[in-house]
C-alpha positions as CSV (number, residue, x, y, z in Angstrom):
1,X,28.1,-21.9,-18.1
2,X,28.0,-18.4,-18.6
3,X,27.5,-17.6,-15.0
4,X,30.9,-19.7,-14.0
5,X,32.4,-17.5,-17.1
6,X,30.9,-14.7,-15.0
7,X,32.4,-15.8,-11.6
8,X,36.1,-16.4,-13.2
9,X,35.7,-12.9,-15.0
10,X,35.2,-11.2,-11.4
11,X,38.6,-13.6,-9.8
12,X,40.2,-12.5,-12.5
13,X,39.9,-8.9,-12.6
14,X,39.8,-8.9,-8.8
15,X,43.5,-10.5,-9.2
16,X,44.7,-8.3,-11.8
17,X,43.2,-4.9,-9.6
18,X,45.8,-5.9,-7.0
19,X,48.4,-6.2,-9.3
20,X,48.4,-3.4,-10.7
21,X,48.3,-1.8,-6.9
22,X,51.4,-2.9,-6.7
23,X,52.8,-2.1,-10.2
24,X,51.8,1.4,-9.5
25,X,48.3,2.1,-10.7
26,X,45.9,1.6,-13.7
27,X,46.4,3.1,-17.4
28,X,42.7,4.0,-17.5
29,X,43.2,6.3,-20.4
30,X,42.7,9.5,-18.7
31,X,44.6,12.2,-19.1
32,X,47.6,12.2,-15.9
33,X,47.7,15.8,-14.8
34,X,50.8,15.1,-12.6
35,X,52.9,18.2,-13.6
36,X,50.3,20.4,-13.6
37,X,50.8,23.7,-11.7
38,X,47.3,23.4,-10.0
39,X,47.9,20.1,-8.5
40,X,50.3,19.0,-5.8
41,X,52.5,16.0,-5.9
42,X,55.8,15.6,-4.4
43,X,58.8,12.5,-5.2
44,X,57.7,9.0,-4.2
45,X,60.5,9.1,-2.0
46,X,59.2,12.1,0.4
47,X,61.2,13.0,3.5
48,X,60.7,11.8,6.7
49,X,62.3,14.7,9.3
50,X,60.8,16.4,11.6
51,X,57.4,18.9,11.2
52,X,60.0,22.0,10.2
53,X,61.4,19.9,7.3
54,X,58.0,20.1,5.8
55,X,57.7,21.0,2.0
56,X,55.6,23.8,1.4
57,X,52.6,20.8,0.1
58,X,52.2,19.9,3.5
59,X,49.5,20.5,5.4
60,X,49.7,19.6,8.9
61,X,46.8,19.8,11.6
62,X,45.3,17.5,14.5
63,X,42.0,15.7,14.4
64,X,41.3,17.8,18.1
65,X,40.1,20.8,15.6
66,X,37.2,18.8,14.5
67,X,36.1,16.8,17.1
68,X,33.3,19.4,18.4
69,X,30.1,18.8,17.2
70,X,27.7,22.2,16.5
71,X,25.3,23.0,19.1
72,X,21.8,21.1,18.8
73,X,21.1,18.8,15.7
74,X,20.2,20.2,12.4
75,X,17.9,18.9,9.2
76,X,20.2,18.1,6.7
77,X,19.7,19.2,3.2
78,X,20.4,18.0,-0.3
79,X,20.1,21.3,-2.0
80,X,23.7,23.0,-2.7
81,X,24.2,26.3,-4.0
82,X,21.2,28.0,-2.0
83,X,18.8,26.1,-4.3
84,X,15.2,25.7,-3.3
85,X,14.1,22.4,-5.4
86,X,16.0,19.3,-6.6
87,X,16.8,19.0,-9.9
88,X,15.4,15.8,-12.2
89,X,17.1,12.6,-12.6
90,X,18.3,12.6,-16.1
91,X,20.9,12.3,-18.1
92,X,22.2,15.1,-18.2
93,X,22.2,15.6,-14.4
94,X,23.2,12.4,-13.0
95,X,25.5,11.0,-16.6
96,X,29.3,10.8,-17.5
97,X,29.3,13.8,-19.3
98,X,32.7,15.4,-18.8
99,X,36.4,14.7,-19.3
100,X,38.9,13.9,-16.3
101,X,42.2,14.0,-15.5
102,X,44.0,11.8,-12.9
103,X,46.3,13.1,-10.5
104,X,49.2,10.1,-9.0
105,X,51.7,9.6,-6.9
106,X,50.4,12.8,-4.7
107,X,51.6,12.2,-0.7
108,X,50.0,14.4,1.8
109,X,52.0,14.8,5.3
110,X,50.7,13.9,8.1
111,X,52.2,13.5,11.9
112,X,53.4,10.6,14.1
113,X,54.5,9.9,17.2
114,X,53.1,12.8,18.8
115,X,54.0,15.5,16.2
116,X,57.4,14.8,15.7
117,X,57.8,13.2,12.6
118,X,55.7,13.4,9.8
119,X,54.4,10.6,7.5
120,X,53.5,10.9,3.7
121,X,50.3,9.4,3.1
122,X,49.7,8.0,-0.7
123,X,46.6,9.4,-2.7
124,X,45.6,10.1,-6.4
125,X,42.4,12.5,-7.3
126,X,40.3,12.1,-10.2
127,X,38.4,15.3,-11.3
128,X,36.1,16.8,-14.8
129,X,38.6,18.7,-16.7
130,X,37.8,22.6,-17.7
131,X,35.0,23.3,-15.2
132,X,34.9,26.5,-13.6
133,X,33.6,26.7,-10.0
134,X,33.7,24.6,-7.0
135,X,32.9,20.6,-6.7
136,X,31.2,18.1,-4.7
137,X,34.4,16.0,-3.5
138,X,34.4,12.4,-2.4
139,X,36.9,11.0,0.0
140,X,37.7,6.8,-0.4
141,X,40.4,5.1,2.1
142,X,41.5,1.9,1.1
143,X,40.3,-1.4,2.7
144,X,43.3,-3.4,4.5
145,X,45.5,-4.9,2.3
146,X,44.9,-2.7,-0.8
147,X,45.7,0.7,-1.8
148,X,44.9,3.8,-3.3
149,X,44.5,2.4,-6.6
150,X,41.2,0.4,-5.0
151,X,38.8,2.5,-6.4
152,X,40.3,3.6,-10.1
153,X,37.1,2.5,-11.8
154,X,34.6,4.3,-9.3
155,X,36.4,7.2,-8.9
156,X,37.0,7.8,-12.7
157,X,32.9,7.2,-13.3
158,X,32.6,10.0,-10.4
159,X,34.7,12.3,-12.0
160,X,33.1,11.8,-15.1
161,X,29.8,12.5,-12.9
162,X,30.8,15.5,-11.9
163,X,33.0,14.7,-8.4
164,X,36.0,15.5,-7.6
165,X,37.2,11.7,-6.1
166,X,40.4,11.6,-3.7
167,X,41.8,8.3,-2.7
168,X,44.1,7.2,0.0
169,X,45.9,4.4,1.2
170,X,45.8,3.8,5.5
171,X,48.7,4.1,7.1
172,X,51.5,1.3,7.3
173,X,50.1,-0.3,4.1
174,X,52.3,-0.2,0.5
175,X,53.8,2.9,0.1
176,X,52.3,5.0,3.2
177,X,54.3,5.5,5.8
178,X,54.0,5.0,9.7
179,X,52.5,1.5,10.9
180,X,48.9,-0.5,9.5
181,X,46.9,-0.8,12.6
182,X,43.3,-1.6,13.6
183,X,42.2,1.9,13.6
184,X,41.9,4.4,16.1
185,X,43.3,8.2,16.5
186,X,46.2,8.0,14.0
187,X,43.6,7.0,11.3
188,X,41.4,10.0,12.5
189,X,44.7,12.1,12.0
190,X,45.2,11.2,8.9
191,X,42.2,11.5,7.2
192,X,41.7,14.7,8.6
193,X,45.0,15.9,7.3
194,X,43.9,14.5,3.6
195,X,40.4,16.5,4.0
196,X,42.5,19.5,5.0
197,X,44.7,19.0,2.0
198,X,42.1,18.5,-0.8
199,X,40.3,21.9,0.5
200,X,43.4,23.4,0.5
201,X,44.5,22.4,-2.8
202,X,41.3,21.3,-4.9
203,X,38.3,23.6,-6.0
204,X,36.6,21.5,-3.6
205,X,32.8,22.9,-2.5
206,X,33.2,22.7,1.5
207,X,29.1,22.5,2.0
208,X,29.3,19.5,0.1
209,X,31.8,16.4,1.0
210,X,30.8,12.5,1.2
211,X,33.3,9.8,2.4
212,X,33.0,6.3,1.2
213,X,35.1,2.8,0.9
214,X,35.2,-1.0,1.4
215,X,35.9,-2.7,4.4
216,X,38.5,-1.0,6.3
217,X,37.1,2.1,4.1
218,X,33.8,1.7,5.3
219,X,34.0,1.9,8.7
220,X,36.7,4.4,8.5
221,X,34.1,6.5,6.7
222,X,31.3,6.0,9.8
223,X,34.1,7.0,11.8
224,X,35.1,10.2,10.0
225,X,31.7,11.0,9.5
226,X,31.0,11.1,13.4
227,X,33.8,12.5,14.0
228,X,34.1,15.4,11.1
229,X,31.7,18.0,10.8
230,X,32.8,19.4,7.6
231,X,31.8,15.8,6.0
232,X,28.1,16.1,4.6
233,X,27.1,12.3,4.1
234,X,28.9,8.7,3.3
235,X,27.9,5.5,1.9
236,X,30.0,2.7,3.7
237,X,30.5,-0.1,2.4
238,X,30.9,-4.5,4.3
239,X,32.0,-1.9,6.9
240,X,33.5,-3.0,10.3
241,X,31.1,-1.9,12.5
242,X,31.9,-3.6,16.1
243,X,35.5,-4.5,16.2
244,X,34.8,-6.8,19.6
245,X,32.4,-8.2,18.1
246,X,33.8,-8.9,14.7
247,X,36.8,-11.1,16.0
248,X,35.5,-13.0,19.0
249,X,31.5,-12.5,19.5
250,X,30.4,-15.7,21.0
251,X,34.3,-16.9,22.4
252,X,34.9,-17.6,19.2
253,X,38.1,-16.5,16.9
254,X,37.3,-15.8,13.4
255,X,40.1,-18.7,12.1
256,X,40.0,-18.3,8.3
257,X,40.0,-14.2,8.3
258,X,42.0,-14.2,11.0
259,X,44.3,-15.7,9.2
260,X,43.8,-13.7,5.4
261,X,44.1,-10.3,8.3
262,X,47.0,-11.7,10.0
263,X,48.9,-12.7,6.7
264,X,48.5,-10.0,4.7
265,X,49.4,-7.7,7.4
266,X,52.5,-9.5,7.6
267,X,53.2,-10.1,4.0
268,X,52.2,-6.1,2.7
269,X,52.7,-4.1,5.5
270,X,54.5,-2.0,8.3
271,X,52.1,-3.8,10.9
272,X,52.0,-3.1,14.3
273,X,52.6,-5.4,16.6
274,X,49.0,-5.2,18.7
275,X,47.3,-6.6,15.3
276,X,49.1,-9.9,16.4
277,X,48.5,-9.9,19.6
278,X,44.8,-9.2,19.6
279,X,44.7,-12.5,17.3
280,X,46.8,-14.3,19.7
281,X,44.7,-12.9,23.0
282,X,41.3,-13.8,20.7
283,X,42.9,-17.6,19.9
284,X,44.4,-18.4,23.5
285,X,41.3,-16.9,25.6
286,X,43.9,-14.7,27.3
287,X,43.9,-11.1,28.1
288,X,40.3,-10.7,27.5
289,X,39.9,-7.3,30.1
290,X,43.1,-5.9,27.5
291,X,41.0,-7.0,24.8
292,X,38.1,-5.8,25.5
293,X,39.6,-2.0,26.1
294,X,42.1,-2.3,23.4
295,X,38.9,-2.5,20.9
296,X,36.9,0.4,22.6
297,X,36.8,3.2,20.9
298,X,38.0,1.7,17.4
299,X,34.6,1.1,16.1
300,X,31.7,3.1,14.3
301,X,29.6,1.6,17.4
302,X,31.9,3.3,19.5
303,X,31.1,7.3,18.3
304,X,27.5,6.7,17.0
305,X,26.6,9.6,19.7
306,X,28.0,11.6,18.2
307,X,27.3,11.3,14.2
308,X,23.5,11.1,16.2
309,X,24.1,14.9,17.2
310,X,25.0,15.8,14.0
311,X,22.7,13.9,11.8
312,X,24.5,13.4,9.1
313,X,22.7,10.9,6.4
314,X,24.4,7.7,6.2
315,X,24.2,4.6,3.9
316,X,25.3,0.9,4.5
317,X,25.9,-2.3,2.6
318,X,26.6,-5.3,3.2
319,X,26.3,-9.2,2.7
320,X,24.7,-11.4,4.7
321,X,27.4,-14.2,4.3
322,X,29.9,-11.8,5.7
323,X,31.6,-13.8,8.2
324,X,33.7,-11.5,9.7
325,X,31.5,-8.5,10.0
326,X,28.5,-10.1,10.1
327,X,25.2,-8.3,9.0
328,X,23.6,-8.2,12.7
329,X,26.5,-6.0,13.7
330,X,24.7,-3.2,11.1
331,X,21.0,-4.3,11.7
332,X,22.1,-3.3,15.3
333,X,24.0,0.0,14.3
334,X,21.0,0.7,12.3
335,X,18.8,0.5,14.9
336,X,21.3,2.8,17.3
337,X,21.0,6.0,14.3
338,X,18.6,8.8,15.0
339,X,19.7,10.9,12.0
340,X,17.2,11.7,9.8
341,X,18.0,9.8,7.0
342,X,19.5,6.2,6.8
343,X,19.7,3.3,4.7
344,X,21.0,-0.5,5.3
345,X,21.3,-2.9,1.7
346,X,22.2,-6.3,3.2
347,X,23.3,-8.2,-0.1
348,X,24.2,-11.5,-1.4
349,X,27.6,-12.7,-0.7
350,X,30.6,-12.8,1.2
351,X,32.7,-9.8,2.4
352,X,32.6,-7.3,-0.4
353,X,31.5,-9.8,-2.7
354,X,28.3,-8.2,-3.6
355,X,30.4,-4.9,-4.6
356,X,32.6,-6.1,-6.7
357,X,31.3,-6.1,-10.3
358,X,30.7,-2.0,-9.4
359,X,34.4,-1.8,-8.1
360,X,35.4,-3.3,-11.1
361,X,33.4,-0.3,-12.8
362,X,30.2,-3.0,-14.4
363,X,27.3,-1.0,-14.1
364,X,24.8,-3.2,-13.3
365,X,25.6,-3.4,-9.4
366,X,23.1,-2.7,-7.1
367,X,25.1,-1.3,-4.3
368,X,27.1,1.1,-6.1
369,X,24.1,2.1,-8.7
370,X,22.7,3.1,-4.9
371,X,25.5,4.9,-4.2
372,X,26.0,6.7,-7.2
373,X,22.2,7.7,-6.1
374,X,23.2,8.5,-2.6
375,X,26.2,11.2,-3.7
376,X,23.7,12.4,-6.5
377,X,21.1,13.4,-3.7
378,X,22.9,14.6,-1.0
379,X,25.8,16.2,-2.8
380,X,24.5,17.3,-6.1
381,X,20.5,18.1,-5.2
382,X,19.0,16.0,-7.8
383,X,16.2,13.3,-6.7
384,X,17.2,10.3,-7.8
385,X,14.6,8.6,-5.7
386,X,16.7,6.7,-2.9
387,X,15.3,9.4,-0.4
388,X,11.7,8.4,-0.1
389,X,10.6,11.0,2.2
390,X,12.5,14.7,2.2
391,X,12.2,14.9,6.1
392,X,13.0,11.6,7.1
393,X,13.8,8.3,5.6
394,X,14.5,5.0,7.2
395,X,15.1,2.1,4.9
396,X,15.9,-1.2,5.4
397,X,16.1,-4.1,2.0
398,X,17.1,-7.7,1.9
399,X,17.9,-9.6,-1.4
400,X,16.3,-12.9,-0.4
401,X,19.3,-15.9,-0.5
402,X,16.9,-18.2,-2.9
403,X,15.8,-15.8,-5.1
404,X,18.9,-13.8,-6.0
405,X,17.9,-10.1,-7.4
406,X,14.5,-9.8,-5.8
407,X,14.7,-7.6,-2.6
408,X,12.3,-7.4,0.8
409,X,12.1,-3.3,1.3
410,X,11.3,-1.9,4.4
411,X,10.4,1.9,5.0
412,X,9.3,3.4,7.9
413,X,6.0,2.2,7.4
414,X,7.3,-1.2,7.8
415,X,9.9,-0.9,10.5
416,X,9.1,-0.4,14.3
417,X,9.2,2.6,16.2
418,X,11.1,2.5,19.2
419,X,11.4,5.8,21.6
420,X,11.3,7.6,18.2
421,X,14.0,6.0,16.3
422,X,12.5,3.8,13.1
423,X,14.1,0.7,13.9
424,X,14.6,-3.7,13.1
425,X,12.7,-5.8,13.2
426,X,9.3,-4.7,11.1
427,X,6.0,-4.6,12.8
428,X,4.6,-7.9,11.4
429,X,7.5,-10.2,12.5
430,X,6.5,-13.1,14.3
431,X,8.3,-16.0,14.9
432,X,7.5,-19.6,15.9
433,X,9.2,-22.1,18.3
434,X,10.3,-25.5,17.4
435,X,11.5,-28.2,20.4
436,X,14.2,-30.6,19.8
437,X,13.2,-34.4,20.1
438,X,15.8,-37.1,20.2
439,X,16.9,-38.7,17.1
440,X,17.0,-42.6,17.0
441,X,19.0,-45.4,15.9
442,X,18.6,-44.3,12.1
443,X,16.5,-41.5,12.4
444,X,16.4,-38.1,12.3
445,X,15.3,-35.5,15.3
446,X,12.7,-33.7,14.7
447,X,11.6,-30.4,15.4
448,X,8.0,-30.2,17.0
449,X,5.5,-26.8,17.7
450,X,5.3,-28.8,21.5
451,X,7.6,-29.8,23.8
452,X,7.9,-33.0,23.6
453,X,8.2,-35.8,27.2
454,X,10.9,-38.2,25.1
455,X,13.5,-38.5,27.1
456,X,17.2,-39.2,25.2
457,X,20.5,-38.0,24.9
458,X,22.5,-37.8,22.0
459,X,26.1,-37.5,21.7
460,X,28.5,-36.1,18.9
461,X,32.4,-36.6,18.4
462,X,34.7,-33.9,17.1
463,X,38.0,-35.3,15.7
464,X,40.7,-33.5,13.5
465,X,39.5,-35.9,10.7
466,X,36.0,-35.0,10.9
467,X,37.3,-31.4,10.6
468,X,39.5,-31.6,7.5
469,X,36.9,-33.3,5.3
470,X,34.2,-30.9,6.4
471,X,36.2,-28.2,5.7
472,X,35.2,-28.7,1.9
473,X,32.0,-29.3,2.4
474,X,31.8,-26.1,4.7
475,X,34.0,-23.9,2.5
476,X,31.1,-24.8,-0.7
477,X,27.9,-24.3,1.2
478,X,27.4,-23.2,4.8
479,X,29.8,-21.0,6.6
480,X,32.9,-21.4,3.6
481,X,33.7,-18.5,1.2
482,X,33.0,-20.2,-2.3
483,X,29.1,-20.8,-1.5
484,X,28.2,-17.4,-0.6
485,X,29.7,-16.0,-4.0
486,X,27.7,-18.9,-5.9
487,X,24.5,-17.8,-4.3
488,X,25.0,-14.4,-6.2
489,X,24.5,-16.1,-9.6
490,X,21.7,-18.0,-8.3
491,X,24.1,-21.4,-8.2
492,X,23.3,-22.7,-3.9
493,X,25.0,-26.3,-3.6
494,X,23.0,-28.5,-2.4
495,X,23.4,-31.5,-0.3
496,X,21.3,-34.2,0.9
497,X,20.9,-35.0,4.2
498,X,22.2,-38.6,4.4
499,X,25.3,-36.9,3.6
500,X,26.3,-36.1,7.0
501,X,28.5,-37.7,9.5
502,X,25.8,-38.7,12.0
503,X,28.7,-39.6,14.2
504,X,29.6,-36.1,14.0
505,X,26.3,-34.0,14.2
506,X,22.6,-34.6,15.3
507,X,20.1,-33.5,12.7
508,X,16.6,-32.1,14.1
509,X,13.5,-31.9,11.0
510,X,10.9,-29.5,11.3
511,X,7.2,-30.1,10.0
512,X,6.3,-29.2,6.4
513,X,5.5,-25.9,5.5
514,X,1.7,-25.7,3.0
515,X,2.3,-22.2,2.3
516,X,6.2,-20.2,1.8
517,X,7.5,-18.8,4.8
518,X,9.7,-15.8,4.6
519,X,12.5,-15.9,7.2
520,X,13.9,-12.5,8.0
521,X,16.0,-11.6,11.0
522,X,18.0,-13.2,13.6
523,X,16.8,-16.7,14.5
524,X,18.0,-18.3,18.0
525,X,18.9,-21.8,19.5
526,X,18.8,-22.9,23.3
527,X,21.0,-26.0,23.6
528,X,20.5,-28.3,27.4
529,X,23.6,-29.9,26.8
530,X,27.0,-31.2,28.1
531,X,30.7,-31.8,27.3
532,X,33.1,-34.1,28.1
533,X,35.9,-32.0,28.4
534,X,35.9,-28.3,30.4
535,X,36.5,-26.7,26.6
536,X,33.9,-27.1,23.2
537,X,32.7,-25.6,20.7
538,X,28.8,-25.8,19.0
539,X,27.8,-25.0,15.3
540,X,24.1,-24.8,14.0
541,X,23.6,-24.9,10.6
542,X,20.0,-24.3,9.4
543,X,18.7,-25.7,5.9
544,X,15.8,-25.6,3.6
545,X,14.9,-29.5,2.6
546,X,13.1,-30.0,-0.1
547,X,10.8,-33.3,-0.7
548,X,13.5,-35.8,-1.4
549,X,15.5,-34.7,1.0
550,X,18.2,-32.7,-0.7
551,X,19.1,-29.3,1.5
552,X,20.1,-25.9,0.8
553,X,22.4,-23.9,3.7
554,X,20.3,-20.9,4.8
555,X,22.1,-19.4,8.2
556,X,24.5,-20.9,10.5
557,X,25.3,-20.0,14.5
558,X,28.0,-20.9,16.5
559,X,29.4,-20.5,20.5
560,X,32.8,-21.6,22.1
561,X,32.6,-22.9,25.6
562,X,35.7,-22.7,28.0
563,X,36.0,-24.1,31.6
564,X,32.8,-26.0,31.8
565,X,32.1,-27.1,35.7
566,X,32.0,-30.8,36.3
567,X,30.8,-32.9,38.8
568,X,32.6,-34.3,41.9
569,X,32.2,-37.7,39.5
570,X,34.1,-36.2,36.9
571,X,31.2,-36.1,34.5
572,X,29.7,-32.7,32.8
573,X,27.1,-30.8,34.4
574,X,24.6,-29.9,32.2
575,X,23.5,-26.7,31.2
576,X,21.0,-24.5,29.3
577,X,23.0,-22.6,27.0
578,X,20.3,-19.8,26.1
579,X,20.1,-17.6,23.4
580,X,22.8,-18.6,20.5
581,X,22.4,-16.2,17.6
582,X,22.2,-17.9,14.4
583,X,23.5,-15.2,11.6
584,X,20.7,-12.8,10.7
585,X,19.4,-13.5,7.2
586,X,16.3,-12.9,4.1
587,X,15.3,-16.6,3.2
588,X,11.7,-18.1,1.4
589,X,11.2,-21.5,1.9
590,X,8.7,-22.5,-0.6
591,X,5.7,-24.5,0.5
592,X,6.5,-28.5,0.4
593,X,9.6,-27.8,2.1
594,X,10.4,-28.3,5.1
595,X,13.6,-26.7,8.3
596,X,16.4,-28.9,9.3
597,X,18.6,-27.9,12.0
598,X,21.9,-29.4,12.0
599,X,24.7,-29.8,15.4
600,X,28.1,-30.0,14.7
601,X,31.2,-29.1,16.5
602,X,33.9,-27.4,14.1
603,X,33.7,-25.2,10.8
604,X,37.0,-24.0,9.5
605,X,35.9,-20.3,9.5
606,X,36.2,-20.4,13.6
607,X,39.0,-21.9,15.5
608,X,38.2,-24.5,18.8
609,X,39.5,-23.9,21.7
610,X,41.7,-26.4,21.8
611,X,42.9,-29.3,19.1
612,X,41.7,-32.0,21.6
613,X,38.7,-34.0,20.8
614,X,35.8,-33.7,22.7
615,X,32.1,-35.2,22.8
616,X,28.6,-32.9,23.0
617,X,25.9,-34.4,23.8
618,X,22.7,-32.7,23.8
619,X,19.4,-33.6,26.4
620,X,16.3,-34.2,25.8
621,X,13.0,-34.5,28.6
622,X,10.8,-33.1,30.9
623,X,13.7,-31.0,32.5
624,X,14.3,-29.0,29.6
625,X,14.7,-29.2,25.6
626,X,16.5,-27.6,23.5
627,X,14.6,-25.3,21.4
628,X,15.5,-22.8,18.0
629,X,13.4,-19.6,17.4
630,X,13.0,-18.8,14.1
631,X,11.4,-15.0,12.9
632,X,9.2,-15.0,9.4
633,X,7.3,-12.6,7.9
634,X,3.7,-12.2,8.7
């Protein structure tokens, strides 16, 4: 009971956040500062003429200034002020220990349409009141959707820390001008016209600027971080890393964000018109060249040469049930980062679930109690022990999915070392191979160490029925949205096997484990299969089964399938489909359990090809098996 009072407690104060967004902000009980001579703010109804029509606020420059990285890479250091030693982590060093005032309704120009117009861009700043001197300053851009009111409870503990905290809203969104897009060189503009603004305006200490934000935010901050050289560190947050990737790795559309993306973009802002058309290109399976070079260069994977060359510490967290930027997009970024310092939480949860609590200003919240120590290290010089190693520090935890609140760490004593760089997966991963052998009449498949000589084939039906009354069942335990949030307060649903459709999906069980096995990583499926029709679809769900059968959802993979050859008969050819990713993920099966693979052929959270029925049927015999690879922890 109390943690459902917990879980309504976040929806609630999640809803009444973006309210107040759109009311106009948050009476936090700070001090506004808005008429203050030493701070700029201009009407909410700013201008929208040319660059000459500028007030004298305005700051207006091009990202082109600070593209160009120094010459050679440097160490980066944590010590500001010419200091030669960190300070200690106490209380008075690292706690809320001065008065703030808030600054609203402050719009910073920036241009458009190559320089001749100008937009306003919406921020607030938070900052200690009656300091002398200069300040660290923290940057936060809103995630899609939301604004610059996102952040009030984190910035305001900031300020109280010590930081100066500016906020903005991306372009197109609420009350910014221009048009919301899916990133690229206007949000590059932009942000560097805000960074210009704050130095220009604030007592901000230049030597010592960190970017940070959610979603949209986060990967806005690896991008301004690779791109800025003025910007010392950031801690992103369920950040897009891969933009491809994110809406159609595997053929497959991301249905249910697509959707929340597509809508809100519709509903709260000035959207350009590509969003919808990338959506429509991703649902059709049209204009996949466009696609593809639409999405280049709009991603953090995109410039990681060049945040490489300036090494430049970085911090990333996200949730392993984050469907739409799913956590092997940032095992893999993590592995591309040569800087000297880097860090990847992967968290319970869905997309920017696990944050929440510490957006909502609770204080108990892992990832933000690490960024808090990330700011505190790099910005202020005080160790705060989330930098194991001075020189260099590669670290890599997992909160394990059945076990919520204990974490797997990995340092560099753990992780590989590839060509130099410290790097997934850890030196004692193995993994073991289990080969699909047909089900029967009424039972199961199972899932043997040796490929098996049964020979069998085993069909599947999709149907639109089939698909709406999964959809529940998917939405509160495998690939849905309410499930992953449960798992955070150590509530998994759990469903017995006899419980699915075995007209529907094939179910292979693996042997019993005697001692626990700790899955960690990516595990992978080969299907030998065929379809009926030239266009399909393929989910694997993985579970953990106990003794009387009752199953718990650990990872789930999926692949779309369009124009499959057929046979001068008009029947399938079959084919080994190799390599399916399942979803990387931290899992212990205790001992007495036992792995169940489940094939199905829809899940709400990705859209089919088509709305057509079709059959799967997978093959089974000396010519091939299907097989799944699944990595564990020595």
């Amino acid at each position: 009971m109390k943690n459902l009072k917990i879980l309504f407690l976040m929806l609630f104060l999640s809803t009444a956040v973006l309210i107040s967004c759109e009311s106009g902000g948050i009476n936090s009980g700070a001090e506004s500062d808005e008429i203050d001579t030493g701070w700029i703010a201009i009407d909410d109804t700013a201008p929208t003429g040319d660059t000459e029509s500028a007030t004298s606020t305005d700051i207006v420059s091009t990202a082109a200034d600070y593209t160009t990285a120094p010459s050679g890479t440097q160490q980066p250091s944590p010590l500001p002020g010419g200091r030669t030693t960190l300070l200690p982590d106490t209380e008075e060093n690292t706690g809320e220990n001065f008065e703030v005032t808030w600054s609203d309704k402050i719009k910073i120009a920036s241009p458009y349409e190559n320089d001749e117009k100008l937009i306003y861009i919406c921020a607030n700043v938070w900052k200690p009141k009656n300091i002398e001197g200069k300040l660290p300053l923290i940057i936060m851009s809103s995630s899609w959707a939301l604004n610059e009111y996102e952040y009030m409870p984190v910035a305001e503990h900031l300020a109280k820390k010590g930081y100066i905290v500016l906020s903005y809203t991306h372009r197109g969104w609420w009350g910014t001008d221009g048009e919301a897009s899916l990133g690229g060189e206007a949000d590059w503009v932009d942000f560097s016209n805000v960074l210009d603004w704050a130095i220009a305006n604030l007592p901000v200490d230049t030597e010592n600027i960190g970017v940070s934000g959610v979603s949209l935010g986060g990967g806005a901050s690896l991008d301004q971080i690779s791109k800025d050289p003025r910007i010392k560190t950031c801690a992103a947050i369920s950040p897009y890393i891969d933009m491809y990737r994110s809406m159609y790795s595997q053929n497959t559309p991301r249905l249910f964000w697509g959707i929340v993306l597509c809508g809100t973009a519709a509903l709260l802002s000035n959207a350009d018109s590509d969003i919808f058309k990338v959506w429509t290109a991703t649902l059709k399976h049209i204009n996949l060249d466009w696609l593809y070079n639409f999405m280049h260069g709009k991603s953090p994977s995109d410039f990681v040469d060049q945040l490489n060359v300036k090494n430049k510490p970085v911090y990333i967290a996200t949730q392993f049930e984050d469907h739409m930027f799913q956590p092997d997009t940032a095992l893999d970024y993590f592995n591309a980062l040569t800087v000297s310092h880097k860090r990847l939480d992967l968290c319970l949860g869905t997309h920017f679930s696990g944050e929440m609590t510490g957006m909502l200003g609770f204080k108990n919240n892992y990832t933000y109690n690490n960024v808090d120590k990330w700011f505190d290290y790099w910005l202020k010089g005080i160790d705060t022990g989330i930098i194991p190693d001075t020189t260099t520090s590669a670290v890599i935890t997992m909160e394990d999915k059945n076990t919520p609140g204990k974490r797997s760490v990995y340092d560099m004593a753990d992780l590989s070392l590839v060509n130099g760089i410290y790097s997934w997966p850890i030196k004692n991963l193995k993994s073991e191979t289990f080969y699909c052998e047909p089900k029967g009449t009424i039972k199961n498949g199972t899932l043997s160490y040796t490929p098996g000589t049964e020979k069998g084939i085993n069909a599947i039906y999709s149907s639109t029925l089939t698909y709406t009354v999964d959809f529940v069942l998917q939405q509160t335990q495998a690939g849905g949205m309410v499930g992953p949030i449960l798992e955070q307060f150590n509530m998994p649903l759990i469903r017995h096997l006899s419980t699915f459709d075995r007209s529907t999906t094939i179910i292979y069980e693996g042997p019993v484990y005697t001692t626990t096995r700790k899955i960690r990583g990516t595990a992978h499926a080969t299907l030998r299969m065929s379809l009926s029709r030239s266009n399909g679809q393929v989910l694997m769900y993985l579970y953990d089964v106990n003794e009387n059968g009752y199953a718990t959802f650990i990872t789930h993979g999926f692949r779309t399938f369009y124009d499959w050859e057929f046979t001068s008969t008009g029947l399938s050819k079959v084919r080994n489909v190799i390599d399916i990713p399942l979803v990387a993920t931290a899992y212990d099966i205790p001992a007495g359990h036992h792995l169940a693979l489940v094939i199905d052929t829809g899940d709400f959270n990705y859209c089919r090809p088509d709305g057509l029925p079709f059959m799967l049927a997978l093959h089974h015999g000396v010519n091939g098996q299907s097989s799944l690879t699944v990595p564990y922890e020595q």
